[in-house]
N, CA, C and O atoms as CSV, one atom per row, in Angstrom:
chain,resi,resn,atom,element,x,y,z
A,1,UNK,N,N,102.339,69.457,66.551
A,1,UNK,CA,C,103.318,70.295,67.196
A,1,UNK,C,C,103.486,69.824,68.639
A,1,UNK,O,O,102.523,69.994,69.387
A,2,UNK,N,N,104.660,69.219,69.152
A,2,UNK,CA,C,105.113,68.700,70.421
A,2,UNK,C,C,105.597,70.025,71.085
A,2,UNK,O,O,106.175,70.868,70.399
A,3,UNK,N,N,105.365,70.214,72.413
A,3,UNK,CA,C,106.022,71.359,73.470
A,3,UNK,C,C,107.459,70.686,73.264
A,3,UNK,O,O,107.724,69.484,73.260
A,4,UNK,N,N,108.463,71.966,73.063
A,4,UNK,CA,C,109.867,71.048,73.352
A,4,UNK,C,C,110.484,71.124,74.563
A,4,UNK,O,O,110.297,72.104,75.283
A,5,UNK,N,N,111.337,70.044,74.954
A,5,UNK,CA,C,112.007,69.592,76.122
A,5,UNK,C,C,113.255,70.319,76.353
A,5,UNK,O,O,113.903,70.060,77.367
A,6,UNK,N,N,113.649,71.174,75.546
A,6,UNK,CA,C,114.810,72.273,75.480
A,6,UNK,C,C,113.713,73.453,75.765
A,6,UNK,O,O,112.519,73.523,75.473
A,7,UNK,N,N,114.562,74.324,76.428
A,7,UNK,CA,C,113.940,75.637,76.613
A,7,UNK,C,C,114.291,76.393,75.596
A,7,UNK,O,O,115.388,76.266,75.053
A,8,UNK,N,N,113.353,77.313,75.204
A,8,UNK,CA,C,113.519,78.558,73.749
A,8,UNK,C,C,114.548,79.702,74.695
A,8,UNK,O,O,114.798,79.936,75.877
A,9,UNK,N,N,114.862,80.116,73.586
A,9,UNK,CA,C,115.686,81.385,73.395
A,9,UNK,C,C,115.054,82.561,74.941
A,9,UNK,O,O,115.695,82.930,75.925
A,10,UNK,N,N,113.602,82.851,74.550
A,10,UNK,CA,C,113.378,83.722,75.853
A,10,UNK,C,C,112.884,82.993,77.230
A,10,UNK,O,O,112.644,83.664,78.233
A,11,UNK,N,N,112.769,81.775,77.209
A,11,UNK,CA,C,112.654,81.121,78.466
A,11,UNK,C,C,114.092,80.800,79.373
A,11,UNK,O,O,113.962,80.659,80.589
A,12,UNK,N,N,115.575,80.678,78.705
A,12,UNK,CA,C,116.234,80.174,79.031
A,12,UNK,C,C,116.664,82.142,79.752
A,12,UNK,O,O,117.517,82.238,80.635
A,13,UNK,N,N,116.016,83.326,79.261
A,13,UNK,CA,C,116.667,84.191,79.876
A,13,UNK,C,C,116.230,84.180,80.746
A,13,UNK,O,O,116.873,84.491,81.748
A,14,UNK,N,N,114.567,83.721,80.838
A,14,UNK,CA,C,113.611,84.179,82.396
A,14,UNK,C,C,114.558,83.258,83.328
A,14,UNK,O,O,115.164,83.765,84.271
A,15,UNK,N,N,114.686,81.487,82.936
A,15,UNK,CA,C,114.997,80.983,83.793
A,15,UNK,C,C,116.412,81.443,84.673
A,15,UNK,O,O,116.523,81.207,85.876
A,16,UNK,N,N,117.230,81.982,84.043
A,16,UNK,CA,C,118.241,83.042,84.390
A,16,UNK,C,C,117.954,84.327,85.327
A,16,UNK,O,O,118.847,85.037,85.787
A,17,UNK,N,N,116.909,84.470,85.486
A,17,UNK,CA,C,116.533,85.522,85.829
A,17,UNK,C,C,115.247,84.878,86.747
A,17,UNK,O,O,114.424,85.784,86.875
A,18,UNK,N,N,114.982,84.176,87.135
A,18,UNK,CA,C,113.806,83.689,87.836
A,18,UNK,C,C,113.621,83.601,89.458
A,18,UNK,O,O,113.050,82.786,90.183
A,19,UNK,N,N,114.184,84.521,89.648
A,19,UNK,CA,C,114.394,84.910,91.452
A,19,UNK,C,C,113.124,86.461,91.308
A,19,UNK,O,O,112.553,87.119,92.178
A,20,UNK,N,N,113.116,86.520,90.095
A,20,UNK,CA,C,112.074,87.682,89.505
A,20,UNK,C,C,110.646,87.172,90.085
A,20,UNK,O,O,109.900,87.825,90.815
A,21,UNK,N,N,110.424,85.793,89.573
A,21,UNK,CA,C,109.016,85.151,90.029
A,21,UNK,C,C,108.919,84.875,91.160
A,21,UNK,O,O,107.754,84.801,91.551
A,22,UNK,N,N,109.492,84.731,91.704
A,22,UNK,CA,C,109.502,83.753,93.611
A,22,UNK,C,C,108.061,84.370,94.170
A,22,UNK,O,O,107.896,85.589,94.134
A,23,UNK,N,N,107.291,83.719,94.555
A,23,UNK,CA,C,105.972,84.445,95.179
A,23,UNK,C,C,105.211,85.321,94.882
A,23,UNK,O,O,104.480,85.898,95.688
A,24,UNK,N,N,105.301,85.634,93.209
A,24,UNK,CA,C,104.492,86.452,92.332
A,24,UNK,C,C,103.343,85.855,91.767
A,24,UNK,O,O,103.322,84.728,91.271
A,25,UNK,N,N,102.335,86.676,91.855
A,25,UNK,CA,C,101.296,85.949,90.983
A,25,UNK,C,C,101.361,86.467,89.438
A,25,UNK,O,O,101.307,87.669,89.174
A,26,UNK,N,N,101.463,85.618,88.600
A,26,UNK,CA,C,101.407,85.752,87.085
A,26,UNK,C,C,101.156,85.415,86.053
A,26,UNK,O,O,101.536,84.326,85.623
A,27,UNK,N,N,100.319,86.399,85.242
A,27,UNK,CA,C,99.856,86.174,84.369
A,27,UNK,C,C,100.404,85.748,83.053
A,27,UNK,O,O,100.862,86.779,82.559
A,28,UNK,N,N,100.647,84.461,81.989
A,28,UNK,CA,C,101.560,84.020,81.453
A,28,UNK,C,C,100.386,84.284,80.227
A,28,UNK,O,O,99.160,84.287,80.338
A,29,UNK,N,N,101.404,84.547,78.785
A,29,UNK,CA,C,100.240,85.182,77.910
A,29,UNK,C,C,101.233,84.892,76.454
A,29,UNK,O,O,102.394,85.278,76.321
A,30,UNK,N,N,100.408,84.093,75.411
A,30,UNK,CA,C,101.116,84.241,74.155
A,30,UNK,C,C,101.326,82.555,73.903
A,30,UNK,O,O,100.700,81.680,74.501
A,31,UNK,N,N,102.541,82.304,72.690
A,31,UNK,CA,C,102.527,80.996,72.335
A,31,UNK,C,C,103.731,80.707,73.073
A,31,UNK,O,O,104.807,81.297,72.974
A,32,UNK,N,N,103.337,79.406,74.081
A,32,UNK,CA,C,104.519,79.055,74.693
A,32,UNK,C,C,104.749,77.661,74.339
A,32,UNK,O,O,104.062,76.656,74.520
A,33,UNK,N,N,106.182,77.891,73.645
A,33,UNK,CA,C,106.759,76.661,72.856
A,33,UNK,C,C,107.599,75.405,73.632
A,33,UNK,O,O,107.993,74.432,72.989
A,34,UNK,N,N,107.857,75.563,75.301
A,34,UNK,CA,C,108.678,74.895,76.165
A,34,UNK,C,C,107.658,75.009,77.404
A,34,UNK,O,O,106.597,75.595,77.622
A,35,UNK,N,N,108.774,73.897,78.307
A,35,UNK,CA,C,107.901,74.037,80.016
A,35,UNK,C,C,108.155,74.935,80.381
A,35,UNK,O,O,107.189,75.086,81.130
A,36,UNK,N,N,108.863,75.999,80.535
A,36,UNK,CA,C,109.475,76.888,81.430
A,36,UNK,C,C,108.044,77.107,81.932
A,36,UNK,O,O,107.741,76.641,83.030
A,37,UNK,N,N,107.177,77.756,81.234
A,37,UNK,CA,C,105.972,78.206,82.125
A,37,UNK,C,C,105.695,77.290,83.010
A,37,UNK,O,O,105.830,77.627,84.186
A,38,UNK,N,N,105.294,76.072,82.751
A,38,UNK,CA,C,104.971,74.977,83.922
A,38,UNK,C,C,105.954,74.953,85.372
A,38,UNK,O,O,105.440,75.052,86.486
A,39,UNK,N,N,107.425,74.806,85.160
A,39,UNK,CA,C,108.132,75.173,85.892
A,39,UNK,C,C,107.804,77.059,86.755
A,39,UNK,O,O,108.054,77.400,87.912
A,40,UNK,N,N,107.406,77.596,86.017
A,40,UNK,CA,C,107.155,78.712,87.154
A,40,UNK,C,C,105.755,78.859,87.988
A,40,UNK,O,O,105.129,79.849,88.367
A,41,UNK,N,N,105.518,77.380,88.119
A,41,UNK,CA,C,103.869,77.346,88.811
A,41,UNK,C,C,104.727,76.384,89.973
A,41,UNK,O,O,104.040,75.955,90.900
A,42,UNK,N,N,106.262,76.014,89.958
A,42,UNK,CA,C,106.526,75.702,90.976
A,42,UNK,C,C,107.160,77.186,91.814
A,42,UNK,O,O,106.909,76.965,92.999
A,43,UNK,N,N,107.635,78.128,91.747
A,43,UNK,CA,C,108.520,79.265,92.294
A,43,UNK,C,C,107.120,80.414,92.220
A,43,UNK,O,O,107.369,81.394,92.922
A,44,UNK,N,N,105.914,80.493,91.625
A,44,UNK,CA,C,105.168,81.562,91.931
A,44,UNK,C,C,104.048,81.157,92.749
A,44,UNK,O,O,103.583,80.020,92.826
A,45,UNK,N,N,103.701,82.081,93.285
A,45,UNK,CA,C,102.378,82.273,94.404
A,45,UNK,C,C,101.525,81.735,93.930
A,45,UNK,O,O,101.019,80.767,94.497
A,46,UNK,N,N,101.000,82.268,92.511
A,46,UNK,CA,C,99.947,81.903,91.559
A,46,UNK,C,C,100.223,82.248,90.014
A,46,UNK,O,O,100.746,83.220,89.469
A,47,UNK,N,N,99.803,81.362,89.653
A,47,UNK,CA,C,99.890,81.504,87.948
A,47,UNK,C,C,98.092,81.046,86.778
A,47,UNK,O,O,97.247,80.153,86.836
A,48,UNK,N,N,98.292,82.135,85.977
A,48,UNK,CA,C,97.057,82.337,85.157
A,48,UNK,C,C,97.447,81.797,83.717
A,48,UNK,O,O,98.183,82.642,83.209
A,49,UNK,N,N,97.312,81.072,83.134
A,49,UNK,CA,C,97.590,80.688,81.420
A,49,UNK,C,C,96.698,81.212,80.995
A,49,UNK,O,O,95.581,81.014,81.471
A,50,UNK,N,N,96.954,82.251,79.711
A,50,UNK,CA,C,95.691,82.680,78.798
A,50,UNK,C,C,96.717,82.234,77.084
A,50,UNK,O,O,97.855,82.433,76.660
A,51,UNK,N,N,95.462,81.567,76.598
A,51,UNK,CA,C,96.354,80.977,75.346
A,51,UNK,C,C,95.063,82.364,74.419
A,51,UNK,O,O,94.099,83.021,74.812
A,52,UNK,N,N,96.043,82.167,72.660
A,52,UNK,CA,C,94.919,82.687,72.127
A,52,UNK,C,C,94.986,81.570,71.046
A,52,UNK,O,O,93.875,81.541,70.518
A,53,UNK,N,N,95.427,81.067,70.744
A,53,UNK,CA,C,96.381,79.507,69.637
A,53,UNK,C,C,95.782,78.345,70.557
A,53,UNK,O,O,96.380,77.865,71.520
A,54,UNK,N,N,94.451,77.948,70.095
A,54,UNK,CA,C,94.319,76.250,70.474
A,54,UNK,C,C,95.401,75.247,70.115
A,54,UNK,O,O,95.046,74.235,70.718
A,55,UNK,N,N,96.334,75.015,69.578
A,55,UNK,CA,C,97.729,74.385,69.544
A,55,UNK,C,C,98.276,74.385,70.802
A,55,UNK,O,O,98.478,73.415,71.533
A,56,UNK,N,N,98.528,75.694,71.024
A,56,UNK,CA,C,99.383,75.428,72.363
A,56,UNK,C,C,98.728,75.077,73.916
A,56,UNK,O,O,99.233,74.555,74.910
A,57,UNK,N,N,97.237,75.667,73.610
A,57,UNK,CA,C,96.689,75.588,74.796
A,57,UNK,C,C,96.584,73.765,74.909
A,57,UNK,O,O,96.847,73.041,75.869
A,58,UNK,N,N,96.044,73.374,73.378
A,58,UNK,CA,C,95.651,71.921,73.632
A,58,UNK,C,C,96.997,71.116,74.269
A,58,UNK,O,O,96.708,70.051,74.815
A,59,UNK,N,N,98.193,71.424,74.271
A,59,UNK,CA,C,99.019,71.127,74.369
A,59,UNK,C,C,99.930,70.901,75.489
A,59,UNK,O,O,100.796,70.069,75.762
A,60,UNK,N,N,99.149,72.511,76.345
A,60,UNK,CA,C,99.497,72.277,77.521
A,60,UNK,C,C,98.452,72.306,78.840
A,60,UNK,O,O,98.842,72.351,80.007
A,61,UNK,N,N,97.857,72.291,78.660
A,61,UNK,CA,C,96.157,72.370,79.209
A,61,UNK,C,C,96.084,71.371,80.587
A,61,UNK,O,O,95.755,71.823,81.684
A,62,UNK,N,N,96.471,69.824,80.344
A,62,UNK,CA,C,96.668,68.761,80.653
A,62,UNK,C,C,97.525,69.077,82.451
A,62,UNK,O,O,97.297,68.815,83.632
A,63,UNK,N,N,98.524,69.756,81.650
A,63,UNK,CA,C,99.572,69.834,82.362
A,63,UNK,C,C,99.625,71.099,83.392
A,63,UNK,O,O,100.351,71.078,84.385
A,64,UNK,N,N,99.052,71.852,83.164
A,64,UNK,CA,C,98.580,73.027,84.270
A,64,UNK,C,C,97.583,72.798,85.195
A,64,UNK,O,O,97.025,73.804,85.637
A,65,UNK,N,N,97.290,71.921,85.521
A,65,UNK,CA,C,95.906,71.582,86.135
A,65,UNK,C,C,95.696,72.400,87.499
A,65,UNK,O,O,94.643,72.677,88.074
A,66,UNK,N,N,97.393,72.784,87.936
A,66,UNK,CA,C,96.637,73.185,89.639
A,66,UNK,C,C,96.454,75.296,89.369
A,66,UNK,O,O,96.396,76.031,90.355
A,67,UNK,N,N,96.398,75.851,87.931
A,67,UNK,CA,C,96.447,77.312,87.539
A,67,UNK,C,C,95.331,77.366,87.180
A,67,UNK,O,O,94.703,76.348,87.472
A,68,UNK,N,N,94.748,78.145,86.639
A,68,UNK,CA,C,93.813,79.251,86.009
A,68,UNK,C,C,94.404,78.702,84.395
A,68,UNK,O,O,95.591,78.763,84.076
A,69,UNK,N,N,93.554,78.294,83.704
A,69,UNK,CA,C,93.868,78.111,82.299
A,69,UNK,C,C,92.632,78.245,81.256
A,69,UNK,O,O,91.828,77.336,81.056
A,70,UNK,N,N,92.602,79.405,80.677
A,70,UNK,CA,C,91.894,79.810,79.714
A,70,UNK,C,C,92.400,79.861,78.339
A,70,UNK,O,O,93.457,80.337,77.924
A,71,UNK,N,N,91.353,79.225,77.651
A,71,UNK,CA,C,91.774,79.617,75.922
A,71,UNK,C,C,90.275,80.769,75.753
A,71,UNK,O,O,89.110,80.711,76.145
A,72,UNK,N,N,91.120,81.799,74.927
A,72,UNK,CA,C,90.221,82.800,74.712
A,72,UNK,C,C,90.668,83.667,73.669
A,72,UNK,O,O,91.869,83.640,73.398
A,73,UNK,N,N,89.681,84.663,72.845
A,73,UNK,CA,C,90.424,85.544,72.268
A,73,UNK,C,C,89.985,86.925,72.982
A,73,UNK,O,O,90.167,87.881,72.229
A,74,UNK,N,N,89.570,87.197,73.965
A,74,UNK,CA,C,89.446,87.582,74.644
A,74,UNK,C,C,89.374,88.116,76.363
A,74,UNK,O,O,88.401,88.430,77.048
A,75,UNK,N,N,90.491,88.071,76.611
A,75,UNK,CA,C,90.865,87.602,78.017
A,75,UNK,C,C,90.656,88.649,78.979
A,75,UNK,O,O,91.748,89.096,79.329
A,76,UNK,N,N,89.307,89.447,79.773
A,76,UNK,CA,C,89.998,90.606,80.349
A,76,UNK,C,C,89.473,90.540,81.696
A,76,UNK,O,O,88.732,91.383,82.202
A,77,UNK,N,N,89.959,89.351,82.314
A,77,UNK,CA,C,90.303,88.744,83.517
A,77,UNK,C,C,88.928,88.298,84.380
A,77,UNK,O,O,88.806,88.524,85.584
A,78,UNK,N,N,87.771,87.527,83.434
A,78,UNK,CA,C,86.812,87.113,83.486
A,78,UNK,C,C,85.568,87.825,83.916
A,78,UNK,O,O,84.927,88.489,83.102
A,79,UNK,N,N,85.168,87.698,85.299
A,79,UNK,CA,C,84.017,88.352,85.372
A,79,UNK,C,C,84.636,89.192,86.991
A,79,UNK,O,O,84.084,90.153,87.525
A,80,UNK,N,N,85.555,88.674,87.353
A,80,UNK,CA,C,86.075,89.515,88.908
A,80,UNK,C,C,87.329,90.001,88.458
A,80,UNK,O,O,87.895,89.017,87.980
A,81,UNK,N,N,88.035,90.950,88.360
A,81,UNK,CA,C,89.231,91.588,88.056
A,81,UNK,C,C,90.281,90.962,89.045
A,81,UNK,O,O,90.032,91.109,90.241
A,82,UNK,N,N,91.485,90.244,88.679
A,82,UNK,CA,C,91.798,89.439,89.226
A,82,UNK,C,C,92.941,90.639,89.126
A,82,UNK,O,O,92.962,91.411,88.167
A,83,UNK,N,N,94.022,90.722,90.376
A,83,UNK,CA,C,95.568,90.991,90.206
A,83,UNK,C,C,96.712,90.263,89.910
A,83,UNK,O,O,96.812,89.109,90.327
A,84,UNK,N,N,97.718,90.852,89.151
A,84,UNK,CA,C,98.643,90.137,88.825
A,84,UNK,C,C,100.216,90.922,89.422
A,84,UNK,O,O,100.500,92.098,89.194
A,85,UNK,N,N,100.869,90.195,90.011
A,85,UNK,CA,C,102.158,90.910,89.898
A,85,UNK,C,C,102.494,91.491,89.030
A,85,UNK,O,O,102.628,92.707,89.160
A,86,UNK,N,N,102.819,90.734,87.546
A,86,UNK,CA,C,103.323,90.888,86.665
A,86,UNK,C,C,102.409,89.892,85.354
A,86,UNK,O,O,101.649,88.925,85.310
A,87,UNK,N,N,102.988,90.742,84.529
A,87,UNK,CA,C,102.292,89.613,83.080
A,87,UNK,C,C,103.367,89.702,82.097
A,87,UNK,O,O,103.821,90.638,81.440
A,88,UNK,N,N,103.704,88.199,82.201
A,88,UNK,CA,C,104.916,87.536,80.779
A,88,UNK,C,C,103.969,87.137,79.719
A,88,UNK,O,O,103.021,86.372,79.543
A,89,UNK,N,N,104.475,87.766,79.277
A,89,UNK,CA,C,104.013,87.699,77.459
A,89,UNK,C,C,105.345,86.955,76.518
A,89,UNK,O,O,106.468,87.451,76.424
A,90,UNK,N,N,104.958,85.834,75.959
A,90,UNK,CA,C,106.086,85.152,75.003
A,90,UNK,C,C,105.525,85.681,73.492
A,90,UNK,O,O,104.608,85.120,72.894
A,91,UNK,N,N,106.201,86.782,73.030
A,91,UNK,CA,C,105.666,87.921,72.078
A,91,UNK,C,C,106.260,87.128,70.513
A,91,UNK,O,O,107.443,87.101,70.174
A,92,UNK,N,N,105.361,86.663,69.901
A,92,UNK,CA,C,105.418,86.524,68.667
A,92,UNK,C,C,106.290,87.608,67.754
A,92,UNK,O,O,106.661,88.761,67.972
A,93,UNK,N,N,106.412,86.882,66.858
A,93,UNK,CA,C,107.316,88.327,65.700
A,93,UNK,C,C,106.495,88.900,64.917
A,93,UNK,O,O,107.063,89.781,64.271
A,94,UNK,N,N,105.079,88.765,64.613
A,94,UNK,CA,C,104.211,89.740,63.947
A,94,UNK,C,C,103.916,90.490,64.835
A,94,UNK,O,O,103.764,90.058,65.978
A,95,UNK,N,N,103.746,91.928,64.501
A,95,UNK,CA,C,103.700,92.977,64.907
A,95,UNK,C,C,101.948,92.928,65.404
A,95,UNK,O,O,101.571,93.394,66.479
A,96,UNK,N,N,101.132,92.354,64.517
A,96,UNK,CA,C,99.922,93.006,64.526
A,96,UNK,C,C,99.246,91.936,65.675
A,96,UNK,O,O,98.158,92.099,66.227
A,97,UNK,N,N,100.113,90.887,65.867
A,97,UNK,CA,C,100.101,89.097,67.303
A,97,UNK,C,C,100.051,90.273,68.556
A,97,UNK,O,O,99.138,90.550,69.334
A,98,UNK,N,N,101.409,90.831,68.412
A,98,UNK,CA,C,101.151,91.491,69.780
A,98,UNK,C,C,100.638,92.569,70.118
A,98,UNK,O,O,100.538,92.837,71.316
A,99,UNK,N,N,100.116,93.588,68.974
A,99,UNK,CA,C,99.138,94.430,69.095
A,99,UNK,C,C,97.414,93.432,69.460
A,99,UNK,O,O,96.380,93.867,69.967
A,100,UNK,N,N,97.689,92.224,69.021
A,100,UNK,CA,C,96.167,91.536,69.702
A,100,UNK,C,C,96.009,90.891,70.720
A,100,UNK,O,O,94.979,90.559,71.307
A,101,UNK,N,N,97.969,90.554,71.115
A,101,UNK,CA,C,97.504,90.290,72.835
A,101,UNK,C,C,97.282,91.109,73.518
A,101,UNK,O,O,96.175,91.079,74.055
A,102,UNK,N,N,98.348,92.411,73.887
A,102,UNK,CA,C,97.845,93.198,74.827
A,102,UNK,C,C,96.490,93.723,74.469
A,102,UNK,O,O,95.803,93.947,75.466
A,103,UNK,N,N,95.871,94.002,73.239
A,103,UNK,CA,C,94.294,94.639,73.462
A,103,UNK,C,C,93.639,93.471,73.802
A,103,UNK,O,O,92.441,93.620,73.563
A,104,UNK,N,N,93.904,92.263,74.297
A,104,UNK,CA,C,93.103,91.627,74.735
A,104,UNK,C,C,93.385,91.004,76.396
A,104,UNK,O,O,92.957,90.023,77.005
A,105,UNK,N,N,94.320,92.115,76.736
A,105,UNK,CA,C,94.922,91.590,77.965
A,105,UNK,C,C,94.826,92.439,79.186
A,105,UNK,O,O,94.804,92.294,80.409
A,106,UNK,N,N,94.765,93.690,78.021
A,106,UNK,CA,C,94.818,94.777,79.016
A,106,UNK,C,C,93.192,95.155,79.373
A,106,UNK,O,O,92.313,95.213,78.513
A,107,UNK,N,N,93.035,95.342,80.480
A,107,UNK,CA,C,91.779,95.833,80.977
A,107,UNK,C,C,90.482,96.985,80.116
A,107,UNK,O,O,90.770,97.833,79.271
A,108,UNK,N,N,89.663,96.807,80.422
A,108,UNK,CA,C,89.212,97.964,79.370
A,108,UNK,C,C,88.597,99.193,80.212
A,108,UNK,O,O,88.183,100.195,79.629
């Protein structure tokens, strides 16, 4: 599975909308199928990758080098509670995907 060089369907809205990120720190969460995420580690303050799919993480891992990049199935913001502006989630279409990111995203 290659990252593609076209942006997906919900990246091409963020990038539309990406005056949203400017100097935000954020937490990026789910299977991300394009760069757009990479591109918003140029326009945000700070950016966190949490993969739960070794595919995508192996995939883009390389390429995040100056973020926070965790593969986990368990992500609840390591051992210091870190803040986030905001957290983008690229939400799968099974119902029960994104009932297991946020319980693994959200704080306990």
């Amino acid at each position: 599975m290659a990252i593609n060089s076209t942006l997906s369907n919900p990246s091409q809205v963020l990038q539309r909308n990406q005056s949203l990120f400017i100097d935000k720190s954020i937490l990026v969460a789910g299977n991300i199928d394009d760069h757009y995420p990479i591109h918003l580690q140029t326009i945000a303050s700070s950016s966190t990758f949490c993969f739960n799919d070794y595919r995508y993480y192996e995939q883009l891992k390389e390429q995040l080098t100056d973020s926070d990049v965790h593969f986990t199935a368990d992500y609840q913001g390591n051992d210091t509670p870190q803040k986030f502006d905001l957290l983008l989630i690229y939400i799968p279409k099974a119902k029960t995907e994104i009932e297991y990111l946020l319980a693994n995203l959200t704080p306990t």
